[in-house]
mmCIF file of the N, C-alpha and C atoms, coordinates in Angstrom:
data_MODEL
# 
_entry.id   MODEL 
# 
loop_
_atom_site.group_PDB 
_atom_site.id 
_atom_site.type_symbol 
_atom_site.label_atom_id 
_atom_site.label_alt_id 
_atom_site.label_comp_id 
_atom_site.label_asym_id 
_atom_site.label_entity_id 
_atom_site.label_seq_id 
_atom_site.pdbx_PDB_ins_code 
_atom_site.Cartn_x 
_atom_site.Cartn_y 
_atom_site.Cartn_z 
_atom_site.occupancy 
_atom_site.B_iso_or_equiv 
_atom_site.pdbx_formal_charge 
_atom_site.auth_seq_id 
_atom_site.auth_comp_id 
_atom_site.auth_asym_id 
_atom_site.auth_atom_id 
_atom_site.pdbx_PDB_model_num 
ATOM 1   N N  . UNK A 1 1  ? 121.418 85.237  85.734 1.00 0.00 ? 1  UNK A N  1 
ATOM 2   C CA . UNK A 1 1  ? 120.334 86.195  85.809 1.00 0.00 ? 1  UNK A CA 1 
ATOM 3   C C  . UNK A 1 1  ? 119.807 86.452  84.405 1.00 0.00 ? 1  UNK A C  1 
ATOM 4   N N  . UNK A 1 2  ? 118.551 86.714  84.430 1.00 0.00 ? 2  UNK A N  1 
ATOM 5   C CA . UNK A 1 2  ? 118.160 86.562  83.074 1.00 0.00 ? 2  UNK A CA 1 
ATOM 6   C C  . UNK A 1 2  ? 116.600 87.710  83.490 1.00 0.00 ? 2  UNK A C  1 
ATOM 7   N N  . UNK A 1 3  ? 115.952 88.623  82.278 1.00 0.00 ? 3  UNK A N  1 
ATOM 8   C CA . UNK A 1 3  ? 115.000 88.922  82.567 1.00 0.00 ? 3  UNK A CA 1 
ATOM 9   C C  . UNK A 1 3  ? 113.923 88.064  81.203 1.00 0.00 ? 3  UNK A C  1 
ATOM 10  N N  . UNK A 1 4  ? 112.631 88.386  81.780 1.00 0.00 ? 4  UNK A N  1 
ATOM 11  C CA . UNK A 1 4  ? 111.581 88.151  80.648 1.00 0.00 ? 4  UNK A CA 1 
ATOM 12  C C  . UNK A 1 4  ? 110.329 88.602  80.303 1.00 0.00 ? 4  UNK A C  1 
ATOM 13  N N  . UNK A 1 5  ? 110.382 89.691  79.523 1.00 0.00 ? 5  UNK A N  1 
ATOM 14  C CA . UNK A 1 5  ? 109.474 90.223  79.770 1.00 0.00 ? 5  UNK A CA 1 
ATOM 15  C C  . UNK A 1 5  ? 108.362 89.445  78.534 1.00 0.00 ? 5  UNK A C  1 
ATOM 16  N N  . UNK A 1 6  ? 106.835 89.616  79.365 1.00 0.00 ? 6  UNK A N  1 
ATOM 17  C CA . UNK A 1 6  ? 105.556 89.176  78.700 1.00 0.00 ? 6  UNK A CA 1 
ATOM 18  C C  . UNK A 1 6  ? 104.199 89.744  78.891 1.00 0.00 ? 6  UNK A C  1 
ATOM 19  N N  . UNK A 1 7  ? 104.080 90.456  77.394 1.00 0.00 ? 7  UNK A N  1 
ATOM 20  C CA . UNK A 1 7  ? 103.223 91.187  77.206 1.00 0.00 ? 7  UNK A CA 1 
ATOM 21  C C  . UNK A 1 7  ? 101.888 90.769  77.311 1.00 0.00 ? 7  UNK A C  1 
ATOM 22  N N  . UNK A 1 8  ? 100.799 91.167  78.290 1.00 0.00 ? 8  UNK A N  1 
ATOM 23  C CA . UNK A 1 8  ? 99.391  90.534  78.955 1.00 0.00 ? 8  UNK A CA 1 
ATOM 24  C C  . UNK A 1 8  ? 98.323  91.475  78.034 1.00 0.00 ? 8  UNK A C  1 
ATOM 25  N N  . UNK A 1 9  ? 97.394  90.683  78.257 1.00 0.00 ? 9  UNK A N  1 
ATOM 26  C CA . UNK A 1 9  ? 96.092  91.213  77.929 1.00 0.00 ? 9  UNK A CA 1 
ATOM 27  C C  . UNK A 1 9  ? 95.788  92.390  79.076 1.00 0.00 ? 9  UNK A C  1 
ATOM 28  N N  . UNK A 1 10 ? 95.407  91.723  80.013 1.00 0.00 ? 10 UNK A N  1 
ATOM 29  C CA . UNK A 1 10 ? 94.829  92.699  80.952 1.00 0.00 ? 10 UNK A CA 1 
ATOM 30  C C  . UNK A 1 10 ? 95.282  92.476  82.303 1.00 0.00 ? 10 UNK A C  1 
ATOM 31  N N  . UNK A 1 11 ? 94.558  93.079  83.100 1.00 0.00 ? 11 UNK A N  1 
ATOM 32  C CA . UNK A 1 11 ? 95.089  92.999  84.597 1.00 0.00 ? 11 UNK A CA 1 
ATOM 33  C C  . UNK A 1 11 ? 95.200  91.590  85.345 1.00 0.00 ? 11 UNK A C  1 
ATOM 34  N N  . UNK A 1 12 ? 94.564  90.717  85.307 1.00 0.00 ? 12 UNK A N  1 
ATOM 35  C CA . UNK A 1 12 ? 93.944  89.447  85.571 1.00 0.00 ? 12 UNK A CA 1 
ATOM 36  C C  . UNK A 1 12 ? 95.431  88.663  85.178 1.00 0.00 ? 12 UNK A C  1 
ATOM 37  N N  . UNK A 1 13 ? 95.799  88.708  83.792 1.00 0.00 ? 13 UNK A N  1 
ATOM 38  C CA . UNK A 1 13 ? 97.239  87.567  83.405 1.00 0.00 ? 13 UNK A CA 1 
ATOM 39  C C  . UNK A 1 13 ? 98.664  88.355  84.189 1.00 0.00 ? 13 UNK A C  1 
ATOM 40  N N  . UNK A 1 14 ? 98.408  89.945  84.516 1.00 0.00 ? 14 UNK A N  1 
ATOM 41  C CA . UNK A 1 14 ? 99.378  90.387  84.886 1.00 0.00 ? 14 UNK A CA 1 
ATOM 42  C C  . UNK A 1 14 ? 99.668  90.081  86.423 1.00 0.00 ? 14 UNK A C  1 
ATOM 43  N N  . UNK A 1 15 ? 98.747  90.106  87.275 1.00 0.00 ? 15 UNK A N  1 
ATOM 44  C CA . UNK A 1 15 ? 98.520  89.660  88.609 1.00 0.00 ? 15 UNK A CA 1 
ATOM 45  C C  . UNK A 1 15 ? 99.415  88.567  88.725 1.00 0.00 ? 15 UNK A C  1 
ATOM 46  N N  . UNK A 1 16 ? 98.447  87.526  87.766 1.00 0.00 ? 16 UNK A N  1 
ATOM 47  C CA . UNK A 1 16 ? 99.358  85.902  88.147 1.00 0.00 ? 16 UNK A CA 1 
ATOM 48  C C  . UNK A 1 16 ? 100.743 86.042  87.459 1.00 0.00 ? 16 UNK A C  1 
ATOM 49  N N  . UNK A 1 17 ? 101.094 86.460  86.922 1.00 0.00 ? 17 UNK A N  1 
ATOM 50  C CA . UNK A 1 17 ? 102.495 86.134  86.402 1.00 0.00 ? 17 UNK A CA 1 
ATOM 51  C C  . UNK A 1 17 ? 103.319 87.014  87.234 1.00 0.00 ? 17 UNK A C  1 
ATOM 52  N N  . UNK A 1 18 ? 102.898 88.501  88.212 1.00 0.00 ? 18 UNK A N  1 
ATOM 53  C CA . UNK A 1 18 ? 103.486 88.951  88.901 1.00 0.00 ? 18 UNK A CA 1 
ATOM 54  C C  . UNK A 1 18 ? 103.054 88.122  90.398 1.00 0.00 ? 18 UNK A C  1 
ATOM 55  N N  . UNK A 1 19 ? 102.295 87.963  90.731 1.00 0.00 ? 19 UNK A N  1 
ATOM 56  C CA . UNK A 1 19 ? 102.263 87.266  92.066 1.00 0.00 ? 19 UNK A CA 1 
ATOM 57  C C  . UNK A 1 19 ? 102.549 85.537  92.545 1.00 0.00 ? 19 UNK A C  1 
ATOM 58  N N  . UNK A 1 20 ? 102.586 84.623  91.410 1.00 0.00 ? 20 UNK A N  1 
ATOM 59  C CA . UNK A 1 20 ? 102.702 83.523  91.324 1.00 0.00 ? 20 UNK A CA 1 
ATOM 60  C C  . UNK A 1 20 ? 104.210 82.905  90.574 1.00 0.00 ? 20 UNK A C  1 
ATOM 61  N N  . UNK A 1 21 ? 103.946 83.548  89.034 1.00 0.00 ? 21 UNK A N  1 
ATOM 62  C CA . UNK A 1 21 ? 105.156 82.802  88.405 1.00 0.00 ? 21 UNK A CA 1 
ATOM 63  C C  . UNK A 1 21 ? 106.529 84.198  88.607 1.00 0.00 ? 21 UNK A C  1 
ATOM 64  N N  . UNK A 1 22 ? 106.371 85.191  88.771 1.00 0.00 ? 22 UNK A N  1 
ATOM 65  C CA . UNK A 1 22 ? 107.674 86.007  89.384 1.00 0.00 ? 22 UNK A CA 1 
ATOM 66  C C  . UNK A 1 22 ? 108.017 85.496  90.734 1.00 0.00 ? 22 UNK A C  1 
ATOM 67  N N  . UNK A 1 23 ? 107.437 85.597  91.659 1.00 0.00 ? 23 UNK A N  1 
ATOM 68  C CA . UNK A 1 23 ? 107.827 84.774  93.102 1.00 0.00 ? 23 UNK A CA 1 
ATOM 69  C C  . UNK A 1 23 ? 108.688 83.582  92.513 1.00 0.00 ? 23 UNK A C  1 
ATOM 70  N N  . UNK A 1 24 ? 108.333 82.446  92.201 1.00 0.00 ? 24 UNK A N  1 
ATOM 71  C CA . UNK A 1 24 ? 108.739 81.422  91.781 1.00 0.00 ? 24 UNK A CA 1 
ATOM 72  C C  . UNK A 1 24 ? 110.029 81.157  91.337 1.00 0.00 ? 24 UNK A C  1 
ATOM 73  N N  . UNK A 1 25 ? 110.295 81.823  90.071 1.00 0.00 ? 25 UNK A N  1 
ATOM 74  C CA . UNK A 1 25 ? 111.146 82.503  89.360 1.00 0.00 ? 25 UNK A CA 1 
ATOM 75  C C  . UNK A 1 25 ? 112.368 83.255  90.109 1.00 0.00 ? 25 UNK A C  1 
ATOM 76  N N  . UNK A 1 26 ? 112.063 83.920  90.636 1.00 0.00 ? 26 UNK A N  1 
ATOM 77  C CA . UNK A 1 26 ? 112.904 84.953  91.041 1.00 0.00 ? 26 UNK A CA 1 
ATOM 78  C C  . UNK A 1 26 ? 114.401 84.463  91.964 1.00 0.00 ? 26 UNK A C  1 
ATOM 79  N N  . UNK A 1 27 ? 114.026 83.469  92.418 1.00 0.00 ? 27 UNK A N  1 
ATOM 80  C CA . UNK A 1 27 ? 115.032 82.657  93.696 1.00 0.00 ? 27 UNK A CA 1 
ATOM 81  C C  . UNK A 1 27 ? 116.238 82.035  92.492 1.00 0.00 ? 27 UNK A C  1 
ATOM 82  N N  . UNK A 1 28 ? 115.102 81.808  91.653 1.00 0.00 ? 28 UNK A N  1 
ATOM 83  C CA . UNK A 1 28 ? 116.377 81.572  90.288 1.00 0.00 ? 28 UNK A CA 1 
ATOM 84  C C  . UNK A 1 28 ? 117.180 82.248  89.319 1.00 0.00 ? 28 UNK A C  1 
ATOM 85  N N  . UNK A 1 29 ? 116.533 83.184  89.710 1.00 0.00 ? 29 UNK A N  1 
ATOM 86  C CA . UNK A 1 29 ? 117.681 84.585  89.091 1.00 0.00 ? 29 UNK A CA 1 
ATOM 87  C C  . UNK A 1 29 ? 116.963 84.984  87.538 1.00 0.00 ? 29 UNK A C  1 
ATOM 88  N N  . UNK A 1 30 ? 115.731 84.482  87.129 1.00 0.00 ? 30 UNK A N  1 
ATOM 89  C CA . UNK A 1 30 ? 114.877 84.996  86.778 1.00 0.00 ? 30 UNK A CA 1 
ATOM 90  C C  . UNK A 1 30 ? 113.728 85.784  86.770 1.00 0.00 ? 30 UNK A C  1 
ATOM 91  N N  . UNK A 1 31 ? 114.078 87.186  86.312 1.00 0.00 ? 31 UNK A N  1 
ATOM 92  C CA . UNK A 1 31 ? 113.131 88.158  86.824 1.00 0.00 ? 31 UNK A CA 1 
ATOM 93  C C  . UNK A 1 31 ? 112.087 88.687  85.830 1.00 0.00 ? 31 UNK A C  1 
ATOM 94  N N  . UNK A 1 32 ? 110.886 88.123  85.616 1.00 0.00 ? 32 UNK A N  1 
ATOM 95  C CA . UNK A 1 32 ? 109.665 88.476  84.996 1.00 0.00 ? 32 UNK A CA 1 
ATOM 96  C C  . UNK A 1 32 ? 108.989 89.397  85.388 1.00 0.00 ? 32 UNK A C  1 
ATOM 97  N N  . UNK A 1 33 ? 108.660 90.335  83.954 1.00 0.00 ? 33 UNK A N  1 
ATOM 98  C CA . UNK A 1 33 ? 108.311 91.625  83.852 1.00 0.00 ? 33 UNK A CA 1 
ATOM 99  C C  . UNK A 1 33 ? 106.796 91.325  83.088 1.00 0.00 ? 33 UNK A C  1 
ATOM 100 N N  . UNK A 1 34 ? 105.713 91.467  83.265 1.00 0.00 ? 34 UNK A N  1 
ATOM 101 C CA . UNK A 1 34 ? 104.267 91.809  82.960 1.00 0.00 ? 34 UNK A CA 1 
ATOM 102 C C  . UNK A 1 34 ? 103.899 92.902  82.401 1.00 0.00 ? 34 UNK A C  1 
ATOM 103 N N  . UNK A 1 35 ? 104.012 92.974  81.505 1.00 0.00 ? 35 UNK A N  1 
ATOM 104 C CA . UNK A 1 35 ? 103.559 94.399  80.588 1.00 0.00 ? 35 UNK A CA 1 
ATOM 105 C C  . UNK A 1 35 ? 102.335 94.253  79.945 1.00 0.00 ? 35 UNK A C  1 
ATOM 106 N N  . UNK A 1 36 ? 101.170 95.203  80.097 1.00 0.00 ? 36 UNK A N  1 
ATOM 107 C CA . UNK A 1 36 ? 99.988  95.486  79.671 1.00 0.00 ? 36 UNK A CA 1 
ATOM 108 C C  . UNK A 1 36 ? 100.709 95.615  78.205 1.00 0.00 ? 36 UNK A C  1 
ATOM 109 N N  . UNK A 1 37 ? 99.548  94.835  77.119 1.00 0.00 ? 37 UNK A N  1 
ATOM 110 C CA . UNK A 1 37 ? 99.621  95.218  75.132 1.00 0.00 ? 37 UNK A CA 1 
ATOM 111 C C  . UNK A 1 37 ? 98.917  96.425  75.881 1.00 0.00 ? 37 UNK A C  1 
ATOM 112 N N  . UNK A 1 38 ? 99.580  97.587  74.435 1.00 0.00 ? 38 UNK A N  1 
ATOM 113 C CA . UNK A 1 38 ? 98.961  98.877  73.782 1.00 0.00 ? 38 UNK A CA 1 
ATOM 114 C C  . UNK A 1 38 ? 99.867  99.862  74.390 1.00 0.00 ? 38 UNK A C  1 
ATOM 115 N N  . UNK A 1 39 ? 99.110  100.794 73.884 1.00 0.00 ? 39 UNK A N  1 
ATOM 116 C CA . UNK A 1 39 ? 99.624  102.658 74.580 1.00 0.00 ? 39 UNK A CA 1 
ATOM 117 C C  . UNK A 1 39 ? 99.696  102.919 75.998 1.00 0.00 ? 39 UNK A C  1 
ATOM 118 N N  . UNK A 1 40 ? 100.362 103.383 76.438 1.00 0.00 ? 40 UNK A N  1 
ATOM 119 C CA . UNK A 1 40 ? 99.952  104.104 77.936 1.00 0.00 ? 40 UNK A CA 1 
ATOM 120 C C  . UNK A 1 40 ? 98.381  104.762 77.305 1.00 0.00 ? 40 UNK A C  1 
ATOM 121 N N  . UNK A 1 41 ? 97.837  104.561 79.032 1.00 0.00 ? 41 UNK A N  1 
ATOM 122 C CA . UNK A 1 41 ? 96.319  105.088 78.866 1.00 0.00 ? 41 UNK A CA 1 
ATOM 123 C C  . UNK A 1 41 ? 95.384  104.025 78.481 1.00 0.00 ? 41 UNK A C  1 
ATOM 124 N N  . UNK A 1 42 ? 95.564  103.307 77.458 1.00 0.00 ? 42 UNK A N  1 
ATOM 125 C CA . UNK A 1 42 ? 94.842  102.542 76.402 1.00 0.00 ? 42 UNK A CA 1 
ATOM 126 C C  . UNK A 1 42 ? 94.950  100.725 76.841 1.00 0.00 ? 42 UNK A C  1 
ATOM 127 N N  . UNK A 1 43 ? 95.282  100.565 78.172 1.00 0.00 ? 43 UNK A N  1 
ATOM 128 C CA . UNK A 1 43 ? 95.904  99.356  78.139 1.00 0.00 ? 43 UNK A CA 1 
ATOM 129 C C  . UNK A 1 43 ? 95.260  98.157  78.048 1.00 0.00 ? 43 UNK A C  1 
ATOM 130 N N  . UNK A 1 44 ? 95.297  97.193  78.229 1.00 0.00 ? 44 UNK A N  1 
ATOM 131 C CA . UNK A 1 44 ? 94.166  95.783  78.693 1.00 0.00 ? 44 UNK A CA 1 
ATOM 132 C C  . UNK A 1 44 ? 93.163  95.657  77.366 1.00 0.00 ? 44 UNK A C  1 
ATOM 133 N N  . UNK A 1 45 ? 92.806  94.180  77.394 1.00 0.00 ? 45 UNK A N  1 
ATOM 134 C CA . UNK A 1 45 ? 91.519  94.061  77.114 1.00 0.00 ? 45 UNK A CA 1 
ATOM 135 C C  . UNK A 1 45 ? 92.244  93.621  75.455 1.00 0.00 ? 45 UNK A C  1 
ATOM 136 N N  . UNK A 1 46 ? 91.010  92.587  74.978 1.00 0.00 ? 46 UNK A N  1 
ATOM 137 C CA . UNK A 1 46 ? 91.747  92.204  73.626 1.00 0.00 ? 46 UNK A CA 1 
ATOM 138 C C  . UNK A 1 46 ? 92.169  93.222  72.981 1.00 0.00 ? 46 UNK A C  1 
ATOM 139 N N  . UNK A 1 47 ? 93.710  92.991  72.263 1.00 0.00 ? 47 UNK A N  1 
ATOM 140 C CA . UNK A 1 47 ? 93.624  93.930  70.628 1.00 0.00 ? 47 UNK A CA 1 
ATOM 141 C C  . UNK A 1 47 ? 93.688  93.412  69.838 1.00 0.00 ? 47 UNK A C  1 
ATOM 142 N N  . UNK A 1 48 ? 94.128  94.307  68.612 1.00 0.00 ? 48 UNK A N  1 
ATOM 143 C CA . UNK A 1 48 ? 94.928  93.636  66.880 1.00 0.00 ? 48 UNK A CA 1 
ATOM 144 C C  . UNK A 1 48 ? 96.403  93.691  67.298 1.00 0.00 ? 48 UNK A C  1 
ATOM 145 N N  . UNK A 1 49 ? 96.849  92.582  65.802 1.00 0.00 ? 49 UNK A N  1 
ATOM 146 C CA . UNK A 1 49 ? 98.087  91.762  66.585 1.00 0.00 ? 49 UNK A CA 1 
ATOM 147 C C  . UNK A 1 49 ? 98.663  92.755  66.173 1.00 0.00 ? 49 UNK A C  1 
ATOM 148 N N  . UNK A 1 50 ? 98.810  94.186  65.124 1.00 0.00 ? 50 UNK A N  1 
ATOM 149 C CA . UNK A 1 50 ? 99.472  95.468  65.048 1.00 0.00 ? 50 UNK A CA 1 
ATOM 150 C C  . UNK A 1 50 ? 100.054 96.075  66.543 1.00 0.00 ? 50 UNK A C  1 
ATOM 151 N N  . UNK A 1 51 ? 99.177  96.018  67.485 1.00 0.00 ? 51 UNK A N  1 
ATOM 152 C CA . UNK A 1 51 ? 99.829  96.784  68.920 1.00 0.00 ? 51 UNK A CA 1 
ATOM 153 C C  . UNK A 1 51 ? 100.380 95.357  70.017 1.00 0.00 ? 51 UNK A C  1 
ATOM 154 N N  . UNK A 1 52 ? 100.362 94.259  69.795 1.00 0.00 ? 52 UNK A N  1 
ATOM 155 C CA . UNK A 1 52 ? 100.936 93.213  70.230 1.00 0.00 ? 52 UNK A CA 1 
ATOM 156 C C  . UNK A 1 52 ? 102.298 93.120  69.596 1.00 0.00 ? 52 UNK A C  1 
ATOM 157 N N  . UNK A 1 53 ? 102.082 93.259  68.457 1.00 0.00 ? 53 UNK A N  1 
ATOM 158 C CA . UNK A 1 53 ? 103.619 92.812  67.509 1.00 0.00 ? 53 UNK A CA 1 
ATOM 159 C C  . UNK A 1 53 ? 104.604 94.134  68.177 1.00 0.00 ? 53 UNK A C  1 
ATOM 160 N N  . UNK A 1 54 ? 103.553 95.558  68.049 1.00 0.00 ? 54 UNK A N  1 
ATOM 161 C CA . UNK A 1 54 ? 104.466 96.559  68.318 1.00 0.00 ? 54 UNK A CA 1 
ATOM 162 C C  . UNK A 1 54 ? 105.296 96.139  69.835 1.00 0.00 ? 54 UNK A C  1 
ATOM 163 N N  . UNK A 1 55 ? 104.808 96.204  71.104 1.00 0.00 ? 55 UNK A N  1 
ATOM 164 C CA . UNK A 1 55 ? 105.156 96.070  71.993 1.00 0.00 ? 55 UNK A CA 1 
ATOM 165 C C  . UNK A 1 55 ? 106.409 94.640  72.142 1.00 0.00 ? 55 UNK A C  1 
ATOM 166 N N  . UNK A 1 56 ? 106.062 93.210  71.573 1.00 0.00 ? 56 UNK A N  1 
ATOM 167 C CA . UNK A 1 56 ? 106.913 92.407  71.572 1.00 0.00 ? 56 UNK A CA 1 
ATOM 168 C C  . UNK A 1 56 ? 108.214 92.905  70.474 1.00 0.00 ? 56 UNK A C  1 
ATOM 169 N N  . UNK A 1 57 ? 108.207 93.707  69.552 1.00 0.00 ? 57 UNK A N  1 
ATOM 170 C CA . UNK A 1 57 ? 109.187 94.037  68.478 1.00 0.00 ? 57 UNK A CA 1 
ATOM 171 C C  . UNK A 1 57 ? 110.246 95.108  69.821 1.00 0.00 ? 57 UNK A C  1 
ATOM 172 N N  . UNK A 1 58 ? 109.061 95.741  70.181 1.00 0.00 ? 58 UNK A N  1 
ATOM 173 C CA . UNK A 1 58 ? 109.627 96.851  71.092 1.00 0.00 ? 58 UNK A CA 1 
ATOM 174 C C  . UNK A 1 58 ? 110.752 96.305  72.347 1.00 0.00 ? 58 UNK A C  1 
ATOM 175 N N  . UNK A 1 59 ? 110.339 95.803  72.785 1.00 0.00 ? 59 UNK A N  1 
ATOM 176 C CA . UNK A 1 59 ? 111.286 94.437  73.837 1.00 0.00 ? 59 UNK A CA 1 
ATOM 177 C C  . UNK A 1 59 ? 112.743 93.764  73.007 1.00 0.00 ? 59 UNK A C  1 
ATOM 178 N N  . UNK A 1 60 ? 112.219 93.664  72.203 1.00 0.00 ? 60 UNK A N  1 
ATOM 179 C CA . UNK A 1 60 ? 113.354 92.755  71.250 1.00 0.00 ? 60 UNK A CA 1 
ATOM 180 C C  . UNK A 1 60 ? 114.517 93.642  70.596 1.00 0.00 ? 60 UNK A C  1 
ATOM 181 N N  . UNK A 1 61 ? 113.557 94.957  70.552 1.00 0.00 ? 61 UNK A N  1 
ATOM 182 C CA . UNK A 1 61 ? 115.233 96.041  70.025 1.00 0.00 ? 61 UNK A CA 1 
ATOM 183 C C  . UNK A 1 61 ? 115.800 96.314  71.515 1.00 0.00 ? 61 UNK A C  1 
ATOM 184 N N  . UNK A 1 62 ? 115.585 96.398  72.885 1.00 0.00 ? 62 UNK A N  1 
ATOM 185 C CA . UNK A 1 62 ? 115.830 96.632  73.782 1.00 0.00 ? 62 UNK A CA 1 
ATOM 186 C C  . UNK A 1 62 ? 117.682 96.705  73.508 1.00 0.00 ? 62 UNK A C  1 
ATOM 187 N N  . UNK A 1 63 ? 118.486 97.511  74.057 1.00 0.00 ? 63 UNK A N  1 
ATOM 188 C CA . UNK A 1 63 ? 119.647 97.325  74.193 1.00 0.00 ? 63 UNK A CA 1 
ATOM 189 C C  . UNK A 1 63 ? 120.053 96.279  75.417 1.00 0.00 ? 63 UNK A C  1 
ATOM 190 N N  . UNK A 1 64 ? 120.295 95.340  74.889 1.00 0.00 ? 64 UNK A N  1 
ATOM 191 C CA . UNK A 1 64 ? 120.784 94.069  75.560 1.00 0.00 ? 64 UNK A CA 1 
ATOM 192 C C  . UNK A 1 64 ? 121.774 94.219  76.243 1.00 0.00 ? 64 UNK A C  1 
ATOM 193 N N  . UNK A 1 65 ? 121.742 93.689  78.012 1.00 0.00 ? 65 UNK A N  1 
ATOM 194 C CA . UNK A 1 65 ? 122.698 93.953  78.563 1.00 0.00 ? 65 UNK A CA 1 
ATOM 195 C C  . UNK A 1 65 ? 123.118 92.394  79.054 1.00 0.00 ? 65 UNK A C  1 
ATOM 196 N N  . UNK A 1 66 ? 124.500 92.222  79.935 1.00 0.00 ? 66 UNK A N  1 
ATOM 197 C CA . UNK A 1 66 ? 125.086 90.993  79.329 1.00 0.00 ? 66 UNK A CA 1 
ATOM 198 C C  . UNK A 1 66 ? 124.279 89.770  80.068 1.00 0.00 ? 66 UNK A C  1 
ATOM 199 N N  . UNK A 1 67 ? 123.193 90.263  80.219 1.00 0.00 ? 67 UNK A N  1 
ATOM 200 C CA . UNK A 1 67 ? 122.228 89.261  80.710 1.00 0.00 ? 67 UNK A CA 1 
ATOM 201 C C  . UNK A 1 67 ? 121.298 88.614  79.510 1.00 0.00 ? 67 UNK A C  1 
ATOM 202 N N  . UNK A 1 68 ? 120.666 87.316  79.448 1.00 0.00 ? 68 UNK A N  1 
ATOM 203 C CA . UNK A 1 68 ? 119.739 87.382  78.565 1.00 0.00 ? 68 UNK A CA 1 
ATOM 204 C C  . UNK A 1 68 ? 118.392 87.873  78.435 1.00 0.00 ? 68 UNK A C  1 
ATOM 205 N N  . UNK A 1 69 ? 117.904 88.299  77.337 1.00 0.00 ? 69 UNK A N  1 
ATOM 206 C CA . UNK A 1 69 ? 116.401 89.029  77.905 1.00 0.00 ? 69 UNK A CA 1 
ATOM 207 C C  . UNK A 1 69 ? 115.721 88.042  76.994 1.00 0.00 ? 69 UNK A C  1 
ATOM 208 N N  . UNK A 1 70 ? 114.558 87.676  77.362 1.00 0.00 ? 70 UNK A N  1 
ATOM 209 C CA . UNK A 1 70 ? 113.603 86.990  76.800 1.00 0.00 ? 70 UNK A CA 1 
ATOM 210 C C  . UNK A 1 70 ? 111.853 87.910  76.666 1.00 0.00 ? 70 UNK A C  1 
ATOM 211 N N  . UNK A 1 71 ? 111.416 87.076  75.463 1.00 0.00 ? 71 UNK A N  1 
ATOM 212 C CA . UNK A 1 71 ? 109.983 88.092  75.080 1.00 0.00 ? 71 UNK A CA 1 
ATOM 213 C C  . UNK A 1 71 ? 108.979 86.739  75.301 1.00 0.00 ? 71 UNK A C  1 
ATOM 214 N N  . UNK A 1 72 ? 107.577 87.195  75.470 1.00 0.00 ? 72 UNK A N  1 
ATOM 215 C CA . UNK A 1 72 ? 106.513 86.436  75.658 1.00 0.00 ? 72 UNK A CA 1 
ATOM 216 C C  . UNK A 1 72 ? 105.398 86.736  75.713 1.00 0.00 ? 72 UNK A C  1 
ATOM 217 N N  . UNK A 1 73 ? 104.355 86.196  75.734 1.00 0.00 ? 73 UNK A N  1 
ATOM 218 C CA . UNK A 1 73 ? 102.710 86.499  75.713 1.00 0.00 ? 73 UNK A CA 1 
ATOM 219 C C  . UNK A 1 73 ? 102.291 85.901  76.322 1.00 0.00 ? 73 UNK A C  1 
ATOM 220 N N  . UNK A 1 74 ? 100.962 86.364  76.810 1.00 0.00 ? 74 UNK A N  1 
ATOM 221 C CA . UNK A 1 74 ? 99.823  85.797  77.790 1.00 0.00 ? 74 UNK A CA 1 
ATOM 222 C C  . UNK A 1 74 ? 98.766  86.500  77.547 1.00 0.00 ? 74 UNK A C  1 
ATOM 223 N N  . UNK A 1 75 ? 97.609  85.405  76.914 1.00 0.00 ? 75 UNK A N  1 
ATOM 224 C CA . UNK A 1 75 ? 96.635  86.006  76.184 1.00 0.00 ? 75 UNK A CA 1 
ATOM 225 C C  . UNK A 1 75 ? 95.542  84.545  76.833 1.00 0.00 ? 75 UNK A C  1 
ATOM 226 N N  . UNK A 1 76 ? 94.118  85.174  76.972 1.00 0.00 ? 76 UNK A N  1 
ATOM 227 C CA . UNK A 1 76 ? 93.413  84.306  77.025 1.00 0.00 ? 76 UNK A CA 1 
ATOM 228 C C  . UNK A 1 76 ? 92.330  84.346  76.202 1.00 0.00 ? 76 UNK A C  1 
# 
């Protein structure tokens, strides 16, 4: 079991990676997480790589549990 979370632009990359590549995934004991870049409130839509970096840095201090966690992007 493994999770992975990957931080999206907007609603559109979050859809497919929750309705297509999580389905997919999941039978394999990989469970993908879609997270809007930015603030609550503020979400979607291009940013600066300042609130991208924040959110992927943010994932990466996560307290690791004895699963592996993985980080990622989806940007178009």
């Amino acid at each position: 079991m493994s999770n992975v979370y990957v931080v999206v632009e907007g609603k559109g990359e979050q859809g497919f990676l929750t309705k297509v590549v999580a389905a997919a995934l999941v039978r394999r004991g990989v469970y993908v997480n879609a997270v809007l870049v930015g603030k609550p409130g503020r979400k979607g839509g291009v940013r600066r790589w300042a609130s991208v970096r924040n959110d992927v840095v943010r994932f990466l201090k996560m307290d690791r549990p004895t699963y592996p966690v993985f980080v990622s992007t989806m940007f178009d």
